[in-house]
N, C-alpha and C positions, 0 to 999 in steps of 0.2 A: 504494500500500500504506500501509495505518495506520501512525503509529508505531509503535504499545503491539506489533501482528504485526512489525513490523521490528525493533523488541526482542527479541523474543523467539526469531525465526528467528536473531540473531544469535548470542543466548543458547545455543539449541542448539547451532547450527555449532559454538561455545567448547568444549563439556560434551561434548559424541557424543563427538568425537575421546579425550577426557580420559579418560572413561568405556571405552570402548573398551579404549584401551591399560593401562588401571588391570587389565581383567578378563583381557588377556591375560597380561601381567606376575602377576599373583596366579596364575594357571591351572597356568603353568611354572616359577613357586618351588615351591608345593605338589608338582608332580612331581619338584623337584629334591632338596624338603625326603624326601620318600619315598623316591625311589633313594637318598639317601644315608642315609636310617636301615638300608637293605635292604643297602646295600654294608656297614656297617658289621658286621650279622651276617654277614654272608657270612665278612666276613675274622675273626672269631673264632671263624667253622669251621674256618677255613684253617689258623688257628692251632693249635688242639687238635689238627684234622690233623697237623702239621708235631712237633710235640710229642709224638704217641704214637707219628706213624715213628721219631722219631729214637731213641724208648726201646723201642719195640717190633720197629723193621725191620719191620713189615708194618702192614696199613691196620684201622685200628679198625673196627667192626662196626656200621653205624649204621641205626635204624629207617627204612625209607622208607617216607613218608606221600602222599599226594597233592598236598602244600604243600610240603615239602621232601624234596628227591631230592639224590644223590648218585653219583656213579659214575666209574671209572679207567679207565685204558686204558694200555696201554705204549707207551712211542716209542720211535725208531732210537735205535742209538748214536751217543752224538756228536753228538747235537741239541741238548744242554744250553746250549750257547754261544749259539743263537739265539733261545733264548725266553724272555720277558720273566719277570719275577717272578709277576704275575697281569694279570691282563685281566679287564674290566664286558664284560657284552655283556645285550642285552636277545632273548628268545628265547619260541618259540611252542611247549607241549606239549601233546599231549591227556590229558584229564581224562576216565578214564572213568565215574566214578560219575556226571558230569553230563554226560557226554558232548558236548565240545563242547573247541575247543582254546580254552586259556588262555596268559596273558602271563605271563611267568619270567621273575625277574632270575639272570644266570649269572655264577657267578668260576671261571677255570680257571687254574691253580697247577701246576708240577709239585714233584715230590715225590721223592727217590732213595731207592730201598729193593731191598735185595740185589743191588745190583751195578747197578742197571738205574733209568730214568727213567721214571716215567709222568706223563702228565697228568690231574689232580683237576680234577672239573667239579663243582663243589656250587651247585647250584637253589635257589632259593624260590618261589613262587609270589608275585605282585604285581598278585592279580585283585581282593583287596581294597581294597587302594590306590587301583587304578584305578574300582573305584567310587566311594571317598571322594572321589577328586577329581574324579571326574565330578558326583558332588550336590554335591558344595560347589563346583563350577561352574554349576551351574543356581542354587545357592542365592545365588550373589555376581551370577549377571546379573540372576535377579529381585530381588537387594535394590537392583542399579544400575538397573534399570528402575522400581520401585518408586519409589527417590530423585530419578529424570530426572524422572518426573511430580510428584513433591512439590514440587520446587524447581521446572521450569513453572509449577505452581499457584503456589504463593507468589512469585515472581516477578512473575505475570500482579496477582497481588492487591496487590501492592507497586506495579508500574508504576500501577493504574490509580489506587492512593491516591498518590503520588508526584505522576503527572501530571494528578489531577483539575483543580486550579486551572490548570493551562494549557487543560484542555479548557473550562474556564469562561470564559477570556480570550476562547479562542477563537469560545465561543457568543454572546459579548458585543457582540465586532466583525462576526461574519455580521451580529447587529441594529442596528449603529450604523449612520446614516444624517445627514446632514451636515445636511437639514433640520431635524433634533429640536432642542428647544430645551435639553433635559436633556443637562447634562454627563455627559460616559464617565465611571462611576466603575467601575472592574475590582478583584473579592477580593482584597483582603490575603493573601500566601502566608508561610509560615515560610520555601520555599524562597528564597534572597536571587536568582538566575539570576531566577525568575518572577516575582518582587515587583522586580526591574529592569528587566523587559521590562513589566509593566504599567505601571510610571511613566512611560515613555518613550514608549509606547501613550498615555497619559492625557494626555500634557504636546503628542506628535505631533498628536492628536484637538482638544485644545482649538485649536493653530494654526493646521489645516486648517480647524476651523469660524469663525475669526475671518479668516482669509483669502476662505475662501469667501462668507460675510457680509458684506464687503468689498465681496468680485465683483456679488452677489447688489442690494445697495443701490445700485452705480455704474448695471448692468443695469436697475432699476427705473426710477431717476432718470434715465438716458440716453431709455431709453423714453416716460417722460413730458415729457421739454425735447423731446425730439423730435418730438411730434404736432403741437404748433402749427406751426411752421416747414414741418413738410412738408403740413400742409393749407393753407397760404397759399401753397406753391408749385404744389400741387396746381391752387388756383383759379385762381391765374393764367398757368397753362398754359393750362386750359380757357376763359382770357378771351384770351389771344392767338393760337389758336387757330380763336376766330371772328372775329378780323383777317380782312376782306377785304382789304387793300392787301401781306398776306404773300406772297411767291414760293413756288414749290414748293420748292425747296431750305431755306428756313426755313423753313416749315410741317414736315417732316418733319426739322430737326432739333430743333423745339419739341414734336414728338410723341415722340422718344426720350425728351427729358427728361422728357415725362409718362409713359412708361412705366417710367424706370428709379423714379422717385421713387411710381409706383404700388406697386412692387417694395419698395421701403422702407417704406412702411406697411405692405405686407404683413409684412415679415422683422421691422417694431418690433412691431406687433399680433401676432405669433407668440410674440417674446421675451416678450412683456410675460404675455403667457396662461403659456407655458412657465411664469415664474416665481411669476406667482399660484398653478400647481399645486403646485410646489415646496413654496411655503409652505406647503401645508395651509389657503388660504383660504377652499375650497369644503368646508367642513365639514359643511352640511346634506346631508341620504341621506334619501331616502324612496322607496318602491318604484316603479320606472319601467315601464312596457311599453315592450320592445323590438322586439317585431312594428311594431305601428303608427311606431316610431321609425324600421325601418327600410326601411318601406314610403316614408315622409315622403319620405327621404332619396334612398331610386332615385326617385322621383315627380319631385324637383329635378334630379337626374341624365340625366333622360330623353332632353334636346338632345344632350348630350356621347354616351349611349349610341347616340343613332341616329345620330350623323355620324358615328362610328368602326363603325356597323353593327356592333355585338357583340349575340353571342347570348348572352341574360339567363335564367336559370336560376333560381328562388327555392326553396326548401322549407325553409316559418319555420312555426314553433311558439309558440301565444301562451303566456308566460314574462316574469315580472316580477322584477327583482333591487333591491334596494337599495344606490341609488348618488345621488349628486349629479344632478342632472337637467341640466346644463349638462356636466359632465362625460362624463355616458352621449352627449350629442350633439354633442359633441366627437369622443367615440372611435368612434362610429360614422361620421361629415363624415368624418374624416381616412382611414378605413380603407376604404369606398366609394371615397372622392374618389382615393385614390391608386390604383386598384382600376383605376378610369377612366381617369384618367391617362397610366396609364404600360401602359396595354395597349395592342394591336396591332390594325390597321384591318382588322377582319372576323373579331375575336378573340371568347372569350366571358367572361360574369363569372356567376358560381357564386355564391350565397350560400347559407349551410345555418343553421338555429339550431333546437337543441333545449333541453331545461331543461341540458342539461352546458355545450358550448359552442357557439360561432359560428364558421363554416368560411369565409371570403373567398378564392375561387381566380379568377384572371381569368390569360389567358394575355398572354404580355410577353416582350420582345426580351431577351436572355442582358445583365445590368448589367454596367456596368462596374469594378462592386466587387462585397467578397464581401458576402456575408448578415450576417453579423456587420458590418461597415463600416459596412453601410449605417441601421443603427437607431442610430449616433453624431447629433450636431447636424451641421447642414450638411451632412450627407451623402445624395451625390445619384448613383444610378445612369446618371444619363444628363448630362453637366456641361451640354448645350445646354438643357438643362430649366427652364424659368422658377420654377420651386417654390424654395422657402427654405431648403429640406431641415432643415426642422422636424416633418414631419408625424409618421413612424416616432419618431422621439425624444419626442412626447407620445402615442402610443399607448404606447411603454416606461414610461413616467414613470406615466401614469394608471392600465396596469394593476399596475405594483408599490403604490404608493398603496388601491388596489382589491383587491389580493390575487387578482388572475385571470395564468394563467399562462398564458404567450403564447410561441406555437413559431412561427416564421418561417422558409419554405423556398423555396427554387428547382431545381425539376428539370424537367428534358426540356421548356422552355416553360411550364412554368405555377410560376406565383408562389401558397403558400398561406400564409394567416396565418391560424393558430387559435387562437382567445380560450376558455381554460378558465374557466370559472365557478367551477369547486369544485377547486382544489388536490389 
């Protein structure tokens, strides 16, 4: 999940609740503020009540309307002692002008007149009320609904002005790349948090590419101290070798050392290529056919494909891309050659190319690493395998250099690597 959405989901979670409880709280003062404006007339019925008994002895004479009612009733003797002064109660009458029952607030009082107790029940209606607080509950959740979206909005517009320069940091370092010769320079922020993570980013980036350029120069230079020595042991393997006065037991351990040190030119001649790509030294692109390149390539292949007897599948389309020419035969040697390789005796090898991409599927024993492992340096599915485990790590290298984007899978048997052309 993004930030700027986990911002704001949190946002929410905060405000709902807050919101929420604001509308109930307001819903049930508004009713308490009305029961008790309504309680208040009541008891100054009560009053004027109490006041015309005590000078009259009998119960005043009062208009009954449909909003306020009034009415008596007599109680036992001898009740007086158990009944409260007055009592609220909330009550349901029928209205018949609009025919339908309504909500009463009721206070019932008793009252002593001629000898005798009755209880006074005086009504109001409080169908008004209940509609004013029914709108001005619809009216306070659309204004909180209303304000929930305002503050989202402006929130959303604040985070993304807020967090823009990190989102710029961010874009900076997807494109930083250890080869480039250009310093990381990342936007100046007013936020001081941001303007302290890009210094440390800036200051991080300069040490990684001075370490790595380091590595990068030792790798070259080891490379090239290294070619003399190992072609002069080279030759004189192959000159003691054709010793005839050798035994069998040294002839074969003068053949290890020529093969391990064949192994070493291969692994320095791999590093040394590795890092020419690295650097950006094959700068020239000019449009290549890759039909006839890959025809070239199974043509050389052909020994290897018929002593593993795989059945060879092609459907190639002629298609020209603009690449380094040493490069494109690079990345097709390595992707073939491992194709070969590391398939299975009586296996098949697939190639597909259209103007999008190039399809390499050849069936292959389950690696001993995962798919991701295995497109690191040195990394070899199978450890008895004489390969440098360089080949996948310059097929990665030449297509990010290249901008072709490359999926690598293994299922049920069959190994495929597909070379997108067009991003």
């Amino acid at each position: 999940m993004k930030l700027l959405h986990q911002t704001q989901r949190l946002f929410f979670r905060g405000v709902l609740p807050v919101f929420i409880a604001a509308g109930i709280v307001s819903f049930f003062t508004l009713r308490w503020v009305f029961d008790h404006e309504t309680d208040e007339k009541l008891l100054g019925v009560q009053a004027e009540i109490e006041s015309y008994v005590r000078i009259n002895d009998t119960l005043p004479t009062f208009f009954q309307t449909v909003f306020d009612r009034w009415y008596a009733e007599p109680m036992p003797t001898g009740s007086m002692t158990n009944l409260k002064a007055y009592t609220f109660s909330d009550t349901m009458l029928f209205n018949k002008f609009e025919n339908e029952i309504e909500p009463f607030r009721q206070l019932r009082f008793p009252v002593k007149m001629r000898g005798q107790i009755w209880m006074v029940s005086a009504l109001t209606s409080t169908v008004e009320h209940h509609d004013l607080v029914l709108i001005l509950a619809v009216l306070l959740v659309t204004m909180f609904g209303l304000l929930l979206l305002v503050m989202l909005w402006v929130n959303r517009i604040v985070s993304r002005q807020v967090w823009q320069p990190f989102f710029e940091t961010l874009e900076k370092m997807r494109r930083f790349r250890l080869a480039d010769h250009a310093l990381l320079t990342l936007p100046p922020s007013s936020v001081e948090e941001i303007q302290e993570l890009n210094t440390t980013l800036e200051n991080l980036a300069y040490q990684v590419r001075q370490d790595y350029q380091t590595v990068k120069k030792f790798t070259e230079n080891a490379s090239h101290e290294l070619q003399t020595p190992l072609a002069i042991i080279q030759g004189k393997v192959e000159i003691l070798l054709q010793n005839d006065t050798l035994s069998e037991t040294q002839a074969q351990q003068i053949n290890i050392i020529g093969q391990s040190t064949r192994r070493m030119v291969r692994l320095n001649q791999s590093l040394l290529l590795l890092s020419k790509i690295e650097n950006n030294q094959f700068l020239e692109r000019k449009p290549v056919a890759l039909k006839p390149l890959l025809e070239k390539r199974l043509v050389w292949l052909e020994d290897f494909i018929a002593e593993k007897k795989l059945e060879l599948e092609t459907i190639l389309v002629e298609i020209s891309l603009e690449i380094n020419p040493f490069l494109a035969e690079t990345l097709m040697t390595n992707l073939l050659t491992n194709a070969v390789k590391h398939n299975i005796q009586g296996g098949f090898l697939r190639v597909i190319l259209n103007e999008n991409y190039l399809i390499v599927e050849n069936s292959a024993a389950l690696p001993e690493a995962s798919v991701k492992d295995l497109t690191a340096r040195f990394a070899r599915g199978n450890p008895h395998s004489e390969g440098v485990g360089l080949g996948l790590a310059m097929v990665v290298e030449i297509c990010e250099q290249q901008g072709f984007g490359l999926e690598i899978s293994f299922e049920q048997g069959i190994w495929r690597v597909q070379l997108r052309f067009r991003k």
